[in-house]
VEXKE-465708 format. One line per 8 residues: their letters; for each residue x, y, z of C-alpha. Coordinates in nm, 4 decimals, padded with zeros to 6 digits, m for minus. Layout:
# residues N
A	X/Y/Z  ... .
# end
This chain:
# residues 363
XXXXXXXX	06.2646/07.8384/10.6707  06.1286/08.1073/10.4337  06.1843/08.4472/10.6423  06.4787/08.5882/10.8180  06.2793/08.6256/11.1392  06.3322/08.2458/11.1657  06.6478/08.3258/11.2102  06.5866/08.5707/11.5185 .
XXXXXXXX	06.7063/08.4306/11.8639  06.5112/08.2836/12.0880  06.6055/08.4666/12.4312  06.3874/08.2487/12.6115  06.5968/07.9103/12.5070  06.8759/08.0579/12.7342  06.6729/08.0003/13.0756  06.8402/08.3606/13.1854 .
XXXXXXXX	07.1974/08.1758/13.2049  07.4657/08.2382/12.9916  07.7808/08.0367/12.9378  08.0812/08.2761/13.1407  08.3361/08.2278/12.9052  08.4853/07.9857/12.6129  08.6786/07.9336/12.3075  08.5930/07.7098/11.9527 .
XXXXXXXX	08.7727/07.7305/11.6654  08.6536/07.6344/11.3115  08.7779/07.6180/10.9975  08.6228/07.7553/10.6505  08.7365/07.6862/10.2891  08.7326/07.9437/10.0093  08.4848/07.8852/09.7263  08.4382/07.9411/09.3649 .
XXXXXXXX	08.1649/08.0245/09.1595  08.1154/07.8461/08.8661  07.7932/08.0287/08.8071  07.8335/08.3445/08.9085  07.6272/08.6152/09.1513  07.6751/08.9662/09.0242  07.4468/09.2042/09.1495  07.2771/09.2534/09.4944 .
XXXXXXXX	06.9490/09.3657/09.6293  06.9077/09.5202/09.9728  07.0102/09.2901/10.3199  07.3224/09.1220/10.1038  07.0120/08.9369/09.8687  07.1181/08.7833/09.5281  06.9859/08.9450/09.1878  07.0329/08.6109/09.0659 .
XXXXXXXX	07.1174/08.2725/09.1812  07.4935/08.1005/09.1829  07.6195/07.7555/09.2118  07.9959/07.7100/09.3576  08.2517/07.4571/09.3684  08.3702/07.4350/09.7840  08.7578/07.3930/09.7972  08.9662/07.2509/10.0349 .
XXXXXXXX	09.3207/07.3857/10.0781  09.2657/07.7338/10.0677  09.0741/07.8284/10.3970  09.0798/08.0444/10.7212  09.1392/07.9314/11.0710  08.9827/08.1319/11.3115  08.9390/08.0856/11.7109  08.6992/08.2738/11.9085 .
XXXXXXXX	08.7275/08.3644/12.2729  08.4388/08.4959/12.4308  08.4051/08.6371/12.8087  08.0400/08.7116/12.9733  08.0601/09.1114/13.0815  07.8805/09.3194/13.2724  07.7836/09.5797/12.9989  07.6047/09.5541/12.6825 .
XXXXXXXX	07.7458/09.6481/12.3572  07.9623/09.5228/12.0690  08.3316/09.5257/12.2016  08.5887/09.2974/12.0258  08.9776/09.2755/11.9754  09.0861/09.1412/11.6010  09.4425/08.9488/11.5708  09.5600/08.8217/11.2242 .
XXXXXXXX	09.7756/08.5944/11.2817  09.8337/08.6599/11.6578  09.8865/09.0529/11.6273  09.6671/09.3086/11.6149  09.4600/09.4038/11.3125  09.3139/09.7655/11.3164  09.2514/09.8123/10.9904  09.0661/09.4618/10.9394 .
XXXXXXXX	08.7731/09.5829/11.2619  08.5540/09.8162/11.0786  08.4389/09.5229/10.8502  08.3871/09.2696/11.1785  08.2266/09.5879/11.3793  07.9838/09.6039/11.0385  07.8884/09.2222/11.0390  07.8143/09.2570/11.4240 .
XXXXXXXX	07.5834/09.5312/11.3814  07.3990/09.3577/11.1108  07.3761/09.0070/11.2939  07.3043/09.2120/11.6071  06.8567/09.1951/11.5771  06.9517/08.7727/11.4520  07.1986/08.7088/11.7533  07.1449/08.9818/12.0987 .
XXXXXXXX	07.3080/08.7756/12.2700  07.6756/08.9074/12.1423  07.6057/09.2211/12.3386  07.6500/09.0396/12.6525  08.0255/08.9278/12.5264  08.3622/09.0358/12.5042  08.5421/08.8842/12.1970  08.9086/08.7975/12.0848 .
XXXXXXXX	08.9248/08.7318/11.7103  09.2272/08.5577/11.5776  09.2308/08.4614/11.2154  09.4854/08.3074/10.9787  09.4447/08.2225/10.6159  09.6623/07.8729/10.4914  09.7251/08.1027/10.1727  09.9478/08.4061/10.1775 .
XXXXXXXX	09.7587/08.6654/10.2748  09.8632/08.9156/09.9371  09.8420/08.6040/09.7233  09.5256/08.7871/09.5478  09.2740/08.5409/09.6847  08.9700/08.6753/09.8475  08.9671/08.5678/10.2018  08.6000/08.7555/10.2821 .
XXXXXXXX	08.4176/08.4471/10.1860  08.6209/08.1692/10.4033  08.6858/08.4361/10.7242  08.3126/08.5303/10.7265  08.2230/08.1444/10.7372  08.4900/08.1020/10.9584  08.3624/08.3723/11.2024  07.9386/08.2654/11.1653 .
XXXXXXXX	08.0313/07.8878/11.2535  08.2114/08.0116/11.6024  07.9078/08.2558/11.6595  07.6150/07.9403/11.6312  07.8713/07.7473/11.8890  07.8259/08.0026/12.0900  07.4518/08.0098/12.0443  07.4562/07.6088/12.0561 .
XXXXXXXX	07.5759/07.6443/12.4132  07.3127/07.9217/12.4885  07.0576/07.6534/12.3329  07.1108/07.3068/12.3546  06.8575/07.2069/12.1835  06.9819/07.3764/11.8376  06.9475/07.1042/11.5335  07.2351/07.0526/11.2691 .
XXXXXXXX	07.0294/07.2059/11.0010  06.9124/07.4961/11.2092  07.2849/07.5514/11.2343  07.3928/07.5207/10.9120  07.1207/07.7183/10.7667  07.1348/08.0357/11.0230  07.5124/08.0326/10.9780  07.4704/08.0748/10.6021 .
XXXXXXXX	07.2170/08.3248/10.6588  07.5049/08.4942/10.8709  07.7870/08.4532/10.6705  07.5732/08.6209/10.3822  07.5166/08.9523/10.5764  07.9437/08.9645/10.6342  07.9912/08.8982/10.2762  07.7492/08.7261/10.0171 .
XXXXXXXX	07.9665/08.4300/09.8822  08.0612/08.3196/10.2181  07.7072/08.1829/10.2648  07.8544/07.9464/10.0150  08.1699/07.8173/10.2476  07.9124/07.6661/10.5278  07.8998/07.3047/10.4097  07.8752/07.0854/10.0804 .
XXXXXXXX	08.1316/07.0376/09.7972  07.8703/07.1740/09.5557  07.6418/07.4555/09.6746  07.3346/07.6573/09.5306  07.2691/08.0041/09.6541  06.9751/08.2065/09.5332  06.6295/08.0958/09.4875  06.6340/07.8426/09.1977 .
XXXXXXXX	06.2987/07.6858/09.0535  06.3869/07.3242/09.0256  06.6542/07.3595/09.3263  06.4972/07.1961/09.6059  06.5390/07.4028/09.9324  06.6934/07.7043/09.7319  06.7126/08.0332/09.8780  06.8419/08.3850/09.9120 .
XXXXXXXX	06.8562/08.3904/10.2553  07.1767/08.0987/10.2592  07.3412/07.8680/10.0414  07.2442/07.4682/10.0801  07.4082/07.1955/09.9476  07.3319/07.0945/09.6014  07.0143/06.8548/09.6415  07.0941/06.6463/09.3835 .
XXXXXXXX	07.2772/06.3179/09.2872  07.6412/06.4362/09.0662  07.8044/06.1963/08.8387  08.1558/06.0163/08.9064  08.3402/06.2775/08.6043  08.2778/06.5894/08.8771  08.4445/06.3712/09.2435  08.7157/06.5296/09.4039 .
XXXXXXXX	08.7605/06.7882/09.0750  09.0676/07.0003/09.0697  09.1086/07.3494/09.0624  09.4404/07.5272/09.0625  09.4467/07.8654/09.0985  09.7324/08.0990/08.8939  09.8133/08.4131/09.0779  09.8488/08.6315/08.8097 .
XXXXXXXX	09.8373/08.9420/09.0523  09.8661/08.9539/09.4171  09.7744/09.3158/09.4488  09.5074/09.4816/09.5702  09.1726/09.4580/09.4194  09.1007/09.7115/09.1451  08.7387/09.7566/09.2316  08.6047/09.6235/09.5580 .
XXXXXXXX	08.2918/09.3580/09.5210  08.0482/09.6433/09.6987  08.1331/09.8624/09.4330  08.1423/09.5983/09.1197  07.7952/09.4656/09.2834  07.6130/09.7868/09.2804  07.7295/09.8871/08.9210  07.4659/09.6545/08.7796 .
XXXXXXXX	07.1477/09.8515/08.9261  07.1656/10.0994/08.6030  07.3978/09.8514/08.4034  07.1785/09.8395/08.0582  07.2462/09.4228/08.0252  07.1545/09.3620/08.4001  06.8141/09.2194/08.2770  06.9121/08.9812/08.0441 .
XXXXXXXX	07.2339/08.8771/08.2730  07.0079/08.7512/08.5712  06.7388/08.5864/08.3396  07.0632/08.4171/08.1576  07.2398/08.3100/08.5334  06.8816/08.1457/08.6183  06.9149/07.8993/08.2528  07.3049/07.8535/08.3044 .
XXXXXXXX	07.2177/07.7153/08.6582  06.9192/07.4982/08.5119  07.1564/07.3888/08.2483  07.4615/07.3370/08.5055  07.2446/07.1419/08.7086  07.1727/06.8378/08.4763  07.5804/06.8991/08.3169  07.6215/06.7868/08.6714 .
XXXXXXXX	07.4132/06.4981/08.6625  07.4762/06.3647/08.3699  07.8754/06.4165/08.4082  07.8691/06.6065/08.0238  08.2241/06.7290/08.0552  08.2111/06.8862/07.7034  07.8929/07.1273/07.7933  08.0848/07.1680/08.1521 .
XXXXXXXX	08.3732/07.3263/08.0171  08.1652/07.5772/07.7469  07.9175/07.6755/08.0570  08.1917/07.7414/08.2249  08.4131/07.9235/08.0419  08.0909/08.1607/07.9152  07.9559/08.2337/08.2812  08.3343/08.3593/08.3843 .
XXXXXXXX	08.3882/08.5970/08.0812  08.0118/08.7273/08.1215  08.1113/08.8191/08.4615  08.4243/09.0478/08.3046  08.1836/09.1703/08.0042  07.9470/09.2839/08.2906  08.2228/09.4653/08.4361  08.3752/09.6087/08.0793 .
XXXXXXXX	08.0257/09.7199/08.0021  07.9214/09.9324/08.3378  07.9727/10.2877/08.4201  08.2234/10.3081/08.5432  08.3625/10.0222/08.3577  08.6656/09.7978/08.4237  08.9367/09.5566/08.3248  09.0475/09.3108/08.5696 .
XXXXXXXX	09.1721/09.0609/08.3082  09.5588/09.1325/08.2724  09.7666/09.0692/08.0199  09.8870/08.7991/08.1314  09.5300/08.6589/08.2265  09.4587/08.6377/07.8866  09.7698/08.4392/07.7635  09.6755/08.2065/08.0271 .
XXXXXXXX	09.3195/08.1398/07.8680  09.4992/08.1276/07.5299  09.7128/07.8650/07.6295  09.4301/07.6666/07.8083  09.2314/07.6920/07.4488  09.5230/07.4982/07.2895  09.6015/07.2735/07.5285  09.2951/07.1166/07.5518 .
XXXXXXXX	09.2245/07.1706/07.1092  09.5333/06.9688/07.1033  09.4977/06.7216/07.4009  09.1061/06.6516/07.4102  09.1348/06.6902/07.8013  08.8781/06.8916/07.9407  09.0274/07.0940/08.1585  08.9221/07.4746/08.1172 .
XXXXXXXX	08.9197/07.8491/08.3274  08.6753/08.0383/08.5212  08.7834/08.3644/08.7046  08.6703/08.5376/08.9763  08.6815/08.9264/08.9975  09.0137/08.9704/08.9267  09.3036/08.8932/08.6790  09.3851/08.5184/08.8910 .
XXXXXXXX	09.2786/08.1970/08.6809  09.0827/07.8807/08.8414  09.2177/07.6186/08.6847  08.9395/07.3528/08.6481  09.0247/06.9500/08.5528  08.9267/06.6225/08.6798  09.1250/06.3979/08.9424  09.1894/06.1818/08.6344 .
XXXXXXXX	09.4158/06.3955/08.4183  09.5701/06.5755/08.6937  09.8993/06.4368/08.6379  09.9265/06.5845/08.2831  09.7763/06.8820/08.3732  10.0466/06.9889/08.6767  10.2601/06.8717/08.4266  10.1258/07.1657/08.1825 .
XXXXXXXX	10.0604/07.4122/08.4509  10.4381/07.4244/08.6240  10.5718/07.4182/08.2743  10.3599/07.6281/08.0253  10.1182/07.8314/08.2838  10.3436/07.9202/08.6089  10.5886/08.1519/08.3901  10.2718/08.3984/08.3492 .
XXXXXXXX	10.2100/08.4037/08.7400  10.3417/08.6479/08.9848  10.6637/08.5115/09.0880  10.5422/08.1468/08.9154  10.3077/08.1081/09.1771  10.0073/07.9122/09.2099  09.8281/07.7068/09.4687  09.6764/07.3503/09.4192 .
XXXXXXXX	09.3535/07.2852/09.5483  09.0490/07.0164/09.4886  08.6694/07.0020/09.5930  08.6625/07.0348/09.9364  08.3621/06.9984/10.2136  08.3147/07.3253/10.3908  08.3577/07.4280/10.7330  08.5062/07.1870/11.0274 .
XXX	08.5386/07.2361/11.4153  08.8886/07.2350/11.5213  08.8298/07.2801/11.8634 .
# end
């Protein structure tokens, strides 16, 4: 699949029934980039191409109900948490329009939304990516029942492609502990249309890796991704920034392979403060890094100078730290984490989480 009009329902599958009413509920992990996407084209489409690490424990739950009505039109009720959720709709009423030409068939439907995140919902941790997956895998069971005949990577792939238009990282949360998103040369199957699972074998060192994440700040985000995104269409380095993402993935990708924890750590580490230099560069320009982010990366530096363990940083848009290790030293490393790390956190909180999967039908 090579167009987004593969992605276009077929009406005819349907026979002229459709299924009265039903409920699934899935679940979709979080992700992080470990080479990051920064920059957009039109339709939610990658200026370059990024390669994530799926994780497990920090995910959203979400159940959709879905009645047949008389009507047509895009009618929906949100619940976080069981209660109402006004100010969460315009962003689900925006992903419905733009799914609307893929999927027709959620005119014919009334929905009830309910979502829950397993993490606190001000912990600072972007929930777009894992609710958007969450929300895309309930919409192709729906379209599953309104055509049988759907295949597994049909569904996969078209609720990537979904996920992408509610938020562009979600495509990511769909399945696969390691996943590629953007068209890559020497990635097999690689597209901007949805993430796929890294086609390629990864070495023993990179199994079940950790990643704790330090909530630095649990506030708001400073500069929403829409906004951070678009700042690189005029930003003077977005040039060399894309051409340098495409040789950080190539380079990532046989780190990966050859289980080169040395290199893993350095690539890593670079690609996350790029990402802020992109941001302390536009115009506008911003720091996300706080304070107390940067204490944290100090500490990590000396840590591993005087441990050898290779356990390192990468960030996401904001001041919170990934902290990156393998399942080997993970021992020591809580150990260094609740004792040196926590006491820059908000409240000396952080959540533990590992490689995880992707999405899974709860019911």
């Amino acid at each position: 699949m090579t167009s987004a009009t593969d992605f276009i329902f077929d009406a005819t599958a349907t026979k002229g029934q459709l299924a009265a009413q039903g409920t699934f509920t899935w679940s979709a992990p979080s992700n992080i980039a470990l080479v990051k996407y920064w920059g957009k084209k039109e339709h939610q489409i990658p200026a370059n191409p990024s390669l994530s690490f799926t994780l497990s424990n920090c995910k959203t739950i979400t159940t959709l109900e879905f009645k047949k009505k008389e009507s047509k039109g895009i009618t929906f009720d949100l619940l976080f948490e069981g209660q109402p959720k006004e100010d969460f709709k315009p962003k689900i009423q925006k992903f419905f329009e733009r799914i609307l030409s893929y999927c027709p068939y959620i005119e014919n439907y009334h929905f009830t939304i309910d979502t829950t995140n397993t993490f606190p919902h001000s912990s600072g941790i972007a929930s777009s990516a894992s609710g958007m997956a969450a929300l895309s895998m309930n919409i192709m069971s729906l379209e599953q029942v309104l055509n049988p005949a759907t295949t597994q990577d049909y569904f996969l792939k078209k609720a990537s492609f979904l996920a992408r238009l509610g938020s562009g990282s979600a495509c990511r949360s769909i399945a696969g502990e390691i996943v590629v998103w953007g068209e890559q040369a020497e990635v097999t199957g690689s597209s901007d249309l949805f993430g796929i699972e890294a086609p390629f074998d990864v070495h023993a060192n990179f199994k079940n890796y950790q990643d704790v994440i330090l909530l630095v700040d649990k506030g708001e985000k400073q500069v929403s991704s829409t906004v951070g995104h678009d700042l690189m269409h005029n930003h003077p380095f977005a040039k060399e920034r894309f051409n340098q993402a495409h040789q950080n993935l190539s380079q990532l990708k046989n780190i990966l392979q050859t289980g080169d924890l040395k290199q893993f750590v350095a690539l890593v580490e670079s690609e996350a403060l790029t990402l802020h230099a992109m941001m302390m560069t536009s115009m506008p320009y911003f720091i996300l890094m706080k304070p107390n982010t940067l204490q944290i990366i100090e500490q990590i530096w000396a840590f591993r100078a005087k441990t050898e363990i290779p356990v390192c940083f990468t960030l996401d848009a904001g001041a919170n730290v990934h902290v990156l290790f393998p399942e080997s030293n993970k021992e020591i490393v809580l150990a260094f984490i609740r004792e040196e790390l926590s006491k820059f956190c908000q409240n000396e909180h952080f959540i533990e989480d590992k490689m995880g999967s992707g999405a899974l039908l709860i019911k």
